[in-house]
DRENNU-222302 format. One record per residue (C-alpha): residue number from 1; x, z, y; residue in three letters. Coordinates in pm, 1 decimal. Example, Ala and Ser with C-alpha at 12.3 -4.5 7.8 and 13.67 -1.06 7.14 Angstrom:
BEGIN
+-----+----------+----------+----------+---------+
| num |        X |        Z |        Y | residuo |
+-----+----------+----------+----------+---------+
|   1 |   1230.0 |    780.0 |   -450.0 |     ala |
|   2 |   1367.0 |    714.0 |   -106.0 |     ser |
+-----+----------+----------+----------+---------+
END
This chain:
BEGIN
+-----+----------+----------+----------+---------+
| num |        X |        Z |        Y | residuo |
+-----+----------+----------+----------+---------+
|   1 |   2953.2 |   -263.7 |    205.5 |     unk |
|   2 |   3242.8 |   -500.3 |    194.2 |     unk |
|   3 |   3266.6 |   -809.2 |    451.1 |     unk |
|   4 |   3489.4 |  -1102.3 |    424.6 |     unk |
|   5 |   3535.6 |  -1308.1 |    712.5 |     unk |
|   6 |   3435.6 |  -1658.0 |    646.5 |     unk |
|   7 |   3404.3 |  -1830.8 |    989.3 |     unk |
|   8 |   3457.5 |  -1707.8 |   1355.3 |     unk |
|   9 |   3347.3 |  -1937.1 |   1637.8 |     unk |
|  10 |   3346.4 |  -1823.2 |   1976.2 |     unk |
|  11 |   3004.5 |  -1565.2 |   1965.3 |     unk |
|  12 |   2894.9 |  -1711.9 |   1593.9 |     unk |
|  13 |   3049.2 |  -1541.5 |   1307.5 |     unk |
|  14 |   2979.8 |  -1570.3 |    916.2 |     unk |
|  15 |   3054.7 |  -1311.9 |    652.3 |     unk |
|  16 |   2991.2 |  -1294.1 |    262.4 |     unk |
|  17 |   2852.5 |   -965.3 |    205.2 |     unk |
|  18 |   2904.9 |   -756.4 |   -111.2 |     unk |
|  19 |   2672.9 |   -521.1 |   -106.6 |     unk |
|  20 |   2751.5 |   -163.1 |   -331.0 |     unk |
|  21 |   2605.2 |   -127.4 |   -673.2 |     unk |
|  22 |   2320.5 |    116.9 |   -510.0 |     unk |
|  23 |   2170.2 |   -197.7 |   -313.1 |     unk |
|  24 |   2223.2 |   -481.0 |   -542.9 |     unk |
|  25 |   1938.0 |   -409.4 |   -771.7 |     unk |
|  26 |   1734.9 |   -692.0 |   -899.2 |     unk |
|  27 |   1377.2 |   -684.5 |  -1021.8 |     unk |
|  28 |   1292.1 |   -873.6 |  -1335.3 |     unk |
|  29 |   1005.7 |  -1021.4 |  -1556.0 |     unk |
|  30 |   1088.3 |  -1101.3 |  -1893.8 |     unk |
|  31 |    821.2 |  -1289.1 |  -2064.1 |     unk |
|  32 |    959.7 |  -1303.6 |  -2502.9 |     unk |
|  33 |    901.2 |  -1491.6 |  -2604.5 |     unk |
|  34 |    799.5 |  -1757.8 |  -2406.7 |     unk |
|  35 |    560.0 |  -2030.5 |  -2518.5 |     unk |
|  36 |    569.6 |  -2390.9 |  -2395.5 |     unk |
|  37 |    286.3 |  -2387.0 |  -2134.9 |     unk |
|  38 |    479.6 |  -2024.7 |  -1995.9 |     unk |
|  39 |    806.1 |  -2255.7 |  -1958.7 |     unk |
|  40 |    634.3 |  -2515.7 |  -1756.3 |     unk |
|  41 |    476.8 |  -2322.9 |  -1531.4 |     unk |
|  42 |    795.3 |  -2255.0 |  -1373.3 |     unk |
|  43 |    933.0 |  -2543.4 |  -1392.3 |     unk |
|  44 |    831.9 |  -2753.5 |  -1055.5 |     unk |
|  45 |    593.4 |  -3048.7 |  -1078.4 |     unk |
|  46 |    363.1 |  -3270.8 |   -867.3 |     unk |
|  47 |     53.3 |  -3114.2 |   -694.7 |     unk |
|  48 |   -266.7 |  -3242.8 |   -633.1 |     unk |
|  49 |   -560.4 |  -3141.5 |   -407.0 |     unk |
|  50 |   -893.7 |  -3195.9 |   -616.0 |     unk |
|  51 |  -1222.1 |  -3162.5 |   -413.4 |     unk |
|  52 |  -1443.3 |  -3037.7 |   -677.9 |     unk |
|  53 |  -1817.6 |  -3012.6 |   -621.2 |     unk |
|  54 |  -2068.1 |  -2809.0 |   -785.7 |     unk |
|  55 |  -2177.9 |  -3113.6 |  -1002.0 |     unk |
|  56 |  -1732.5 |  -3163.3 |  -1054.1 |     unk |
|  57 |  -1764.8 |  -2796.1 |  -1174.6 |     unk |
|  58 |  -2077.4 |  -2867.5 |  -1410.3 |     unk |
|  59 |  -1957.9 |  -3111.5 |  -1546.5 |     unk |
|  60 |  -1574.8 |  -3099.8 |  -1544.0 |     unk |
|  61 |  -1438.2 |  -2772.0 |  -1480.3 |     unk |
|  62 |  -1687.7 |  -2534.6 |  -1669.4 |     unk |
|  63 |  -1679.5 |  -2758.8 |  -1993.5 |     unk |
|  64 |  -1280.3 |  -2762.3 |  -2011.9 |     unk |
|  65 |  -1289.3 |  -2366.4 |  -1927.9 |     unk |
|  66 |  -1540.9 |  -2351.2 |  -2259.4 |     unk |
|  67 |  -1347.8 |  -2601.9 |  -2431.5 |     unk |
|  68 |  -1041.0 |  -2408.2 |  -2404.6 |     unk |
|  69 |  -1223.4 |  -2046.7 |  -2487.2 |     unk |
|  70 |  -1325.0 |  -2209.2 |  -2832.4 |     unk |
|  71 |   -982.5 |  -2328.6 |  -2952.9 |     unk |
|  72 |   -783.9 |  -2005.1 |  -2883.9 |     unk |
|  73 |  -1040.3 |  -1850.8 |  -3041.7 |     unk |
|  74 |   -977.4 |  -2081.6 |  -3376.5 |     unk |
|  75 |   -613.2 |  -2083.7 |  -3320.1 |     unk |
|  76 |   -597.0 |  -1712.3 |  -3340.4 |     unk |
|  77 |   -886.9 |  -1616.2 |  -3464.2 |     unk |
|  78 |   -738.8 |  -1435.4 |  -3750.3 |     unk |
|  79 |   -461.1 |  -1244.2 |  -3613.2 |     unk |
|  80 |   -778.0 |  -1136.9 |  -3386.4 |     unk |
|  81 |   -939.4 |   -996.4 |  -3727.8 |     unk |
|  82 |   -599.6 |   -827.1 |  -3798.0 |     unk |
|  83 |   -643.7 |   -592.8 |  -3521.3 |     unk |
|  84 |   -357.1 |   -741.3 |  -3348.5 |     unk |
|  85 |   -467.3 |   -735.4 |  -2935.1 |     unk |
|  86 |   -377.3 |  -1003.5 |  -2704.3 |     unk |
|  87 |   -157.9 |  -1013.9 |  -2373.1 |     unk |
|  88 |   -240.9 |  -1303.2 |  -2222.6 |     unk |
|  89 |    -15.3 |  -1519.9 |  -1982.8 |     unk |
|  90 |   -136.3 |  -1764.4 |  -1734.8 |     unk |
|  91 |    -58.2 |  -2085.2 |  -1875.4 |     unk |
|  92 |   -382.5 |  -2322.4 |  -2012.9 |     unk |
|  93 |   -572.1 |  -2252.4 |  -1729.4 |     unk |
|  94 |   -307.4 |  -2197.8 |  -1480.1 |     unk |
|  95 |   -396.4 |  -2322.5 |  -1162.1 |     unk |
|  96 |   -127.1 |  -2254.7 |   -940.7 |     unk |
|  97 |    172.0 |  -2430.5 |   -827.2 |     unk |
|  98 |    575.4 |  -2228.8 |   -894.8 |     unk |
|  99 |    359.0 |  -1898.1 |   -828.4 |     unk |
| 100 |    213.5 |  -1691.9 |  -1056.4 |     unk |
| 101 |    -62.2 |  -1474.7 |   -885.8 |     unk |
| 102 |    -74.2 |  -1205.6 |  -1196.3 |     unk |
| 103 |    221.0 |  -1015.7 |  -1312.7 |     unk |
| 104 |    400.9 |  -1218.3 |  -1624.6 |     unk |
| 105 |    533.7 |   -935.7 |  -1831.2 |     unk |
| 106 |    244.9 |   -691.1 |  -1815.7 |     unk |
| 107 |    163.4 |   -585.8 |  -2183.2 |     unk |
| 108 |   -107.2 |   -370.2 |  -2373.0 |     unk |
| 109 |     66.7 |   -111.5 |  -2345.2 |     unk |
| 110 |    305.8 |     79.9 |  -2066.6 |     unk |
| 111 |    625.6 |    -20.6 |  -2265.9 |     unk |
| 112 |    810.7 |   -340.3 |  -2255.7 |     unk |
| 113 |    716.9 |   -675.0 |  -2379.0 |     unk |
| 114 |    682.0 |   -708.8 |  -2705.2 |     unk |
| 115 |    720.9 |  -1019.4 |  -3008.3 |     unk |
| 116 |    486.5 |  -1082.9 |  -3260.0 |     unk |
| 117 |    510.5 |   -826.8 |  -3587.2 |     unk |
| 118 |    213.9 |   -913.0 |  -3814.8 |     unk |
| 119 |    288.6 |   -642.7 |  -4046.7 |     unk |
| 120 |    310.6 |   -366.4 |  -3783.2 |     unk |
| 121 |     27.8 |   -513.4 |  -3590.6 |     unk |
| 122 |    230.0 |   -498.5 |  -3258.3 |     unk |
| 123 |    130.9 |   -670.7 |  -2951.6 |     unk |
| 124 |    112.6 |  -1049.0 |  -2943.9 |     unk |
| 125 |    132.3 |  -1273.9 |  -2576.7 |     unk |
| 126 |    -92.1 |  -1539.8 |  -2614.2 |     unk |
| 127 |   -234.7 |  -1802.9 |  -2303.6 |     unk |
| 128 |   -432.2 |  -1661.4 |  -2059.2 |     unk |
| 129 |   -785.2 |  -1854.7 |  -2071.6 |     unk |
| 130 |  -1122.2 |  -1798.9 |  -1890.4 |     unk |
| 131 |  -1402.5 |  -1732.3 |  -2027.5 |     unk |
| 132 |  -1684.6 |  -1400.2 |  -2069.1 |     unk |
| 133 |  -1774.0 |  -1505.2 |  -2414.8 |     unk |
| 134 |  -1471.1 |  -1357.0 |  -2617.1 |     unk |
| 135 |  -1292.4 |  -1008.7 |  -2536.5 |     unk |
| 136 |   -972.6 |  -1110.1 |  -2676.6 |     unk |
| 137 |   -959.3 |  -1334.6 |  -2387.0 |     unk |
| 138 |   -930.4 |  -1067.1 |  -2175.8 |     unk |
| 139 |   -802.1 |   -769.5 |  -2373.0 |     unk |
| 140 |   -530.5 |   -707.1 |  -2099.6 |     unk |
| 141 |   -832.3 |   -667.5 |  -1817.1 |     unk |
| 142 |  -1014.0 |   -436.8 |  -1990.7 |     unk |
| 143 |   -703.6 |   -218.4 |  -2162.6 |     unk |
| 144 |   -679.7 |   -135.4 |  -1779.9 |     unk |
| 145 |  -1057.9 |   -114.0 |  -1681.0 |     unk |
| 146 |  -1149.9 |    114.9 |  -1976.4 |     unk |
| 147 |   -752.5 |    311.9 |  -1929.5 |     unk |
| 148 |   -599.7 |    215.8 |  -2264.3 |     unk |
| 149 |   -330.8 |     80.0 |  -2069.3 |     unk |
| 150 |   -131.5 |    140.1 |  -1749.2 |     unk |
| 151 |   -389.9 |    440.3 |  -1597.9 |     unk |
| 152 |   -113.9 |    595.1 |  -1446.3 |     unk |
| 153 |    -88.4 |    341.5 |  -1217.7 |     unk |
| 154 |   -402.0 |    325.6 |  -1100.7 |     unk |
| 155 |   -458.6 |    331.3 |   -725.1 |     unk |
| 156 |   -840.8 |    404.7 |   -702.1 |     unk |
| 157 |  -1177.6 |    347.0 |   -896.1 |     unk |
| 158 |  -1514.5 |    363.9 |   -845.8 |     unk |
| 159 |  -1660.1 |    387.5 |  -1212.6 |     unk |
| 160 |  -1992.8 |    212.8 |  -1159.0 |     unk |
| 161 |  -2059.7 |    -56.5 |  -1414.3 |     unk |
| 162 |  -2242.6 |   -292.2 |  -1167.7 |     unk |
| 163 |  -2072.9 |   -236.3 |   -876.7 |     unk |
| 164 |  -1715.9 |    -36.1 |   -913.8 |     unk |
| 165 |  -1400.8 |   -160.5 |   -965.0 |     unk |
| 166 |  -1015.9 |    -40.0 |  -1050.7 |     unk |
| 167 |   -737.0 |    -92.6 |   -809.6 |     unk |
| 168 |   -385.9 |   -101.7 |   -906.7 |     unk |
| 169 |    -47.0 |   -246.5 |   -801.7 |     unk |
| 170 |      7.2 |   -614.9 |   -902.9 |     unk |
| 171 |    369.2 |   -651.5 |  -1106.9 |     unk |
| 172 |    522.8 |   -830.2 |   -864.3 |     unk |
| 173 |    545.2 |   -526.4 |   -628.1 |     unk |
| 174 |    778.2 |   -269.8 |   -697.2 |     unk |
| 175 |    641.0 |    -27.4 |   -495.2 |     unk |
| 176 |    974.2 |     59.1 |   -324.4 |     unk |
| 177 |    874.6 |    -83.3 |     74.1 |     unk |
| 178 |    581.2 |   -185.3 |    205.6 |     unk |
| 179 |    678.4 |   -537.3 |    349.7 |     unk |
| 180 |    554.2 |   -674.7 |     17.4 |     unk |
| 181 |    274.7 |   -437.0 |    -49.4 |     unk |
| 182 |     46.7 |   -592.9 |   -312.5 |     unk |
| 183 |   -263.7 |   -508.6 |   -498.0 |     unk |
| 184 |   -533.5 |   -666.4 |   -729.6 |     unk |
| 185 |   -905.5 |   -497.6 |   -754.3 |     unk |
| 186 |  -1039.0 |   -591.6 |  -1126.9 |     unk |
| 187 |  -1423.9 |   -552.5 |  -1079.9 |     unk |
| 188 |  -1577.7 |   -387.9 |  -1383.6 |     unk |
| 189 |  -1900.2 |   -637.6 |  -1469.0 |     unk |
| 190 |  -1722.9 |   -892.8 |  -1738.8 |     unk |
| 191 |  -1960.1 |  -1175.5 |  -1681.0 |     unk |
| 192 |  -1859.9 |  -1340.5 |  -1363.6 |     unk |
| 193 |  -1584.7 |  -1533.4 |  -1384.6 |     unk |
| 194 |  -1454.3 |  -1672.9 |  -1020.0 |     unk |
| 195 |  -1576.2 |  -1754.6 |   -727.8 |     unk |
| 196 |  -1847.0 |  -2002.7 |   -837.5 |     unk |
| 197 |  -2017.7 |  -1708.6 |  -1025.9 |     unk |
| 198 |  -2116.2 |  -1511.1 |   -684.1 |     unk |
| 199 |  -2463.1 |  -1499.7 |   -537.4 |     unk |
| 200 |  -2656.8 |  -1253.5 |   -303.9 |     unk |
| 201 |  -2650.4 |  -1032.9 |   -614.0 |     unk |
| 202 |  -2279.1 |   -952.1 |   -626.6 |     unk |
| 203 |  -2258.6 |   -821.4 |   -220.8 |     unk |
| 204 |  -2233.2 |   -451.6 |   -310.5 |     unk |
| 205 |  -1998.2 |   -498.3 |   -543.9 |     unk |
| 206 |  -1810.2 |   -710.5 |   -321.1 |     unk |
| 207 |  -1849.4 |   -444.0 |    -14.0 |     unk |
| 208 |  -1762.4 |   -194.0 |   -197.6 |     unk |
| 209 |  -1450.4 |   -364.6 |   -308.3 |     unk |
| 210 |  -1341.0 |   -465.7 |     24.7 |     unk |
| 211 |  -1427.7 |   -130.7 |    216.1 |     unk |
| 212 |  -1305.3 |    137.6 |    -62.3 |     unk |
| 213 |   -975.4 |    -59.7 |   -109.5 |     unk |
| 214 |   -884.9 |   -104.9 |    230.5 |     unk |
| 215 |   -950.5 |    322.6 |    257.3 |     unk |
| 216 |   -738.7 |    340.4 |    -41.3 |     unk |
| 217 |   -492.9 |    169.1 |     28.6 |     unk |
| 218 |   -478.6 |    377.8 |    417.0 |     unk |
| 219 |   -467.8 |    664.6 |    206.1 |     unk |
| 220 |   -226.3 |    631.2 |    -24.5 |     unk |
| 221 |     52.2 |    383.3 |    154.9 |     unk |
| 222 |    -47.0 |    419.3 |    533.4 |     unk |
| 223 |    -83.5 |     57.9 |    578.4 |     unk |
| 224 |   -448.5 |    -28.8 |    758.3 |     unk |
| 225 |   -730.3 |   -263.5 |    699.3 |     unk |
| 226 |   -613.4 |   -449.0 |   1003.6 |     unk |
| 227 |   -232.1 |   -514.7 |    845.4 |     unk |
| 228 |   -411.6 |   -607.3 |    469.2 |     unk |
| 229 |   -470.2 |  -1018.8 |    337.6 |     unk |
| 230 |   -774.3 |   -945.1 |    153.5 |     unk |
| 231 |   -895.6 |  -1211.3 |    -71.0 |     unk |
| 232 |  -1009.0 |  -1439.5 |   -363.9 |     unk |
| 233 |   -791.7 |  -1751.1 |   -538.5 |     unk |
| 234 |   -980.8 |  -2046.5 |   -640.4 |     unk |
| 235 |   -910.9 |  -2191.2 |   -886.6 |     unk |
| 236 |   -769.0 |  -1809.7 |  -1017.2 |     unk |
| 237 |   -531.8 |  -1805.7 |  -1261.1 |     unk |
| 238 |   -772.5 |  -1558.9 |  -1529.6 |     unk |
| 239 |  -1113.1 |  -1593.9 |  -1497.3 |     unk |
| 240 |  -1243.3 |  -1219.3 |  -1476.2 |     unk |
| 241 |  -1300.6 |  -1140.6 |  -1077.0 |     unk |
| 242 |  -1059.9 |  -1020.4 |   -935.3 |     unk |
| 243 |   -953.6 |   -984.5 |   -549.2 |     unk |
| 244 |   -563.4 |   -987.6 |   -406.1 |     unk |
| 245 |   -515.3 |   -738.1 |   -157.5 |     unk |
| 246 |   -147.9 |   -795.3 |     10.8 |     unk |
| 247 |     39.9 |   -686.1 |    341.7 |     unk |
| 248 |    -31.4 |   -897.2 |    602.6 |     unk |
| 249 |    317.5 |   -987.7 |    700.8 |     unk |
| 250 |    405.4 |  -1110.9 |    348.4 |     unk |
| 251 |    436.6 |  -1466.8 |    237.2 |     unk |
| 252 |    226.0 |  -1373.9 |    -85.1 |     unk |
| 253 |    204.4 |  -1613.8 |   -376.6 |     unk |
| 254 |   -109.4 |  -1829.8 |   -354.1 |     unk |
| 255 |   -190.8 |  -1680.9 |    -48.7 |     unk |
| 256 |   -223.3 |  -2075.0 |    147.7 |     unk |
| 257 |   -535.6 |  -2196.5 |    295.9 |     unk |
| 258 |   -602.8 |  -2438.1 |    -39.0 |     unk |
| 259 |   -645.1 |  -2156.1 |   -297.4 |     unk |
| 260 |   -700.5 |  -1850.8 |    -62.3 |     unk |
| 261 |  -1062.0 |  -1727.1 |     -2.5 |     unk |
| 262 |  -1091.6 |  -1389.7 |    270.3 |     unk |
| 263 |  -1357.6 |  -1169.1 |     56.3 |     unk |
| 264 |  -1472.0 |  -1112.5 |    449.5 |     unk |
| 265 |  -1541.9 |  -1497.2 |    444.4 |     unk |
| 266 |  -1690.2 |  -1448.7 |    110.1 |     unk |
| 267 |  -1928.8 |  -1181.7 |    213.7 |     unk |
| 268 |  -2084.2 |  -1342.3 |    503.2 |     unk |
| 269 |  -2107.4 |  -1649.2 |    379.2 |     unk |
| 270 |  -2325.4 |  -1464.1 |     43.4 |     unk |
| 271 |  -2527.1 |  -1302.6 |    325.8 |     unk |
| 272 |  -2618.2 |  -1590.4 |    483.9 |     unk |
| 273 |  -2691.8 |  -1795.2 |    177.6 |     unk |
| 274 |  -2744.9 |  -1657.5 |   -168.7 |     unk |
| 275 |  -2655.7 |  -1994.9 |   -346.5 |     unk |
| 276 |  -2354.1 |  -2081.1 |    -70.9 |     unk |
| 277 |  -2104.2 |  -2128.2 |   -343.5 |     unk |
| 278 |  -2304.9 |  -2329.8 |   -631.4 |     unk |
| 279 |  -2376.1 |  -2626.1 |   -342.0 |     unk |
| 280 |  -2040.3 |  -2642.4 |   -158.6 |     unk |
| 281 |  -1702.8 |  -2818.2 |   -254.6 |     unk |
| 282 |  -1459.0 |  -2627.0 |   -312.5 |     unk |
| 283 |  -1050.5 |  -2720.7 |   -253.8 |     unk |
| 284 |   -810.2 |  -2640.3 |   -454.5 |     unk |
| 285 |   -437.6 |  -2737.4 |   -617.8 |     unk |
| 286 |   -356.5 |  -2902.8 |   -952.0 |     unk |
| 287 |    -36.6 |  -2917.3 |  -1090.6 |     unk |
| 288 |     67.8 |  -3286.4 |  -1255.2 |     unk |
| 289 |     73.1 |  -3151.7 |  -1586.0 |     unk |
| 290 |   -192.7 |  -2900.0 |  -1613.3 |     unk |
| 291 |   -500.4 |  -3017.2 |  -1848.7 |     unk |
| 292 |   -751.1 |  -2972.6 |  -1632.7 |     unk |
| 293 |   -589.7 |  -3210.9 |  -1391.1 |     unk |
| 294 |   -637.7 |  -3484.0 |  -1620.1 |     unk |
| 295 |   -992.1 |  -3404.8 |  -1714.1 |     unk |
| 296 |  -1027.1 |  -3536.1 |  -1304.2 |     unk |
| 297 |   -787.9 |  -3791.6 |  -1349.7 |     unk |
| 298 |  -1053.3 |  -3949.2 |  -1662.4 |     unk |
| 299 |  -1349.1 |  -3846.2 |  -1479.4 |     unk |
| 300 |  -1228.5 |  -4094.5 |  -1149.4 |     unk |
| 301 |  -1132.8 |  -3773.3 |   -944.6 |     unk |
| 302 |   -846.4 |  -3783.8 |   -817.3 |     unk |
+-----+----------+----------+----------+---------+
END
């Protein structure tokens, strides 16, 4: 490693470091090509808290998810037909602030990113929406749940439709150290879409995805359930549920006290009361521009 001396005070020094070509690799995510809505989610804009009760969610946030589920499925209804499958990007219902909880670049397939042939029927990335109603939606989820895609990468599964789920490495971590260890558990059932969905019912499922992943992850990386952020993001950024398992000690993406849910938390508070999430308000953060923002913004919100 080369070091050039920049500034030498008494005990305090300062160097510009060039490290050798073996340590200067960079990690990238290539989304291509990008849409509008992928191009402003990186760009940075206002955030807003919105208090949404279960009446807000009736009312305002359920609607707009539906809303949006219809008109991608009119917009691209026929390359649908055409057999072409969808990749889908946060973006309509992204509900995060500069981060991006799901990997960006993650495809159909194992390979690279790919643009739009019609007449080969490749792979097409289209915005990531939520809602249980049309597979396309989600054609990315289940590619890995059913192993058309990315099954080498799979961490561990427990097969059972109603209460199993598959546990692989999010994008973002490149498996290479530890510090940013990060996972996401994609639960099998297809009709529970976040947070607001879970009752009593859902507690083995839940158990079993917060005890067999922390075991997992012991297993296969050494870290323990002790060193692990285990949790839920509401609003999420996909709405098929999903839980974030990340090393303790890392700053993850969405991983604040305003999106971030402990599935611990979740549990007990399931345990204690079956309906504990269709009667309380629930917190969360709106960017400026996102459309859902401004369906509080009409309704006298915000």
């Amino acid at each position: 490693m080369n070091a050039e001396l920049q500034m030498h005070n008494d005990i305090y020094c300062t160097f510009y470091l060039s490290p050798p070509p073996e340590l200067s690799e960079i990690k990238a995510t290539v989304v291509y090509p990008a849409t509008e809505k992928h191009i402003q989610k990186y760009l940075r804009q206002e955030v807003h808290l919105i208090r949404e009760t279960w009446e807000d969610y009736k009312n305002i946030t359920l609607p707009f998810i539906q809303s949006q589920s219809f008109s991608i499925q009119e917009e691209h209804g026929g390359i649908t037909r055409a057999g072409i499958t969808g990749r889908l990007e946060a973006g309509t219902l992204s509900m995060e602030e500069e981060e991006c909880e799901l990997p960006a670049a993650r495809t159909t397939s194992n390979s690279a990113p790919s643009s739009l042939n019609k007449e080969q029927n490749q792979p097409i990335s289209f915005p990531r929406l939520g809602c249980k109603d049309f597979a396309v939606a989600w054609e990315w989820v289940y590619n890995i749940l059913e192993k058309k895609a990315e099954a080498d990468r799979i961490v561990h599964e427990n097969p059972d439709p109603s209460s199993g789920f598959v546990l692989v490495p999010d994008l973002k971590w490149n498996q290479n150290q530890l510090d940013d260890l990060y996972l996401i558990a994609l639960v099998h059932r297809r009709e529970i879409k976040s947070l607001r969905d879970l009752t009593a019912e859902h507690l083995p499922l839940l158990r079993n995805v917060l005890q067999e992943g922390k075991e997992a992850i012991a297993k296969r990386f050494g870290v323990p359930g002790s060193q692990l952020r285990i949790y839920l993001h509401y609003q999420p950024s996909y709405h098929h549920l999903h839980v974030h398992f990340t090393a303790l000690g890392y700053d993850a993406p969405g991983s604040s006290v305003e999106r971030a849910h402990l599935l611990a938390d979740v549990i007990d508070n399931l345990a204690m009361d079956s309906q504990y999430y269709q009667k309380r308000a629930l917190t969360f953060p709106l960017r400026a521009d996102e459309p859902l923002f401004k369906k509080f913004q009409e309704a006298g919100k915000v």
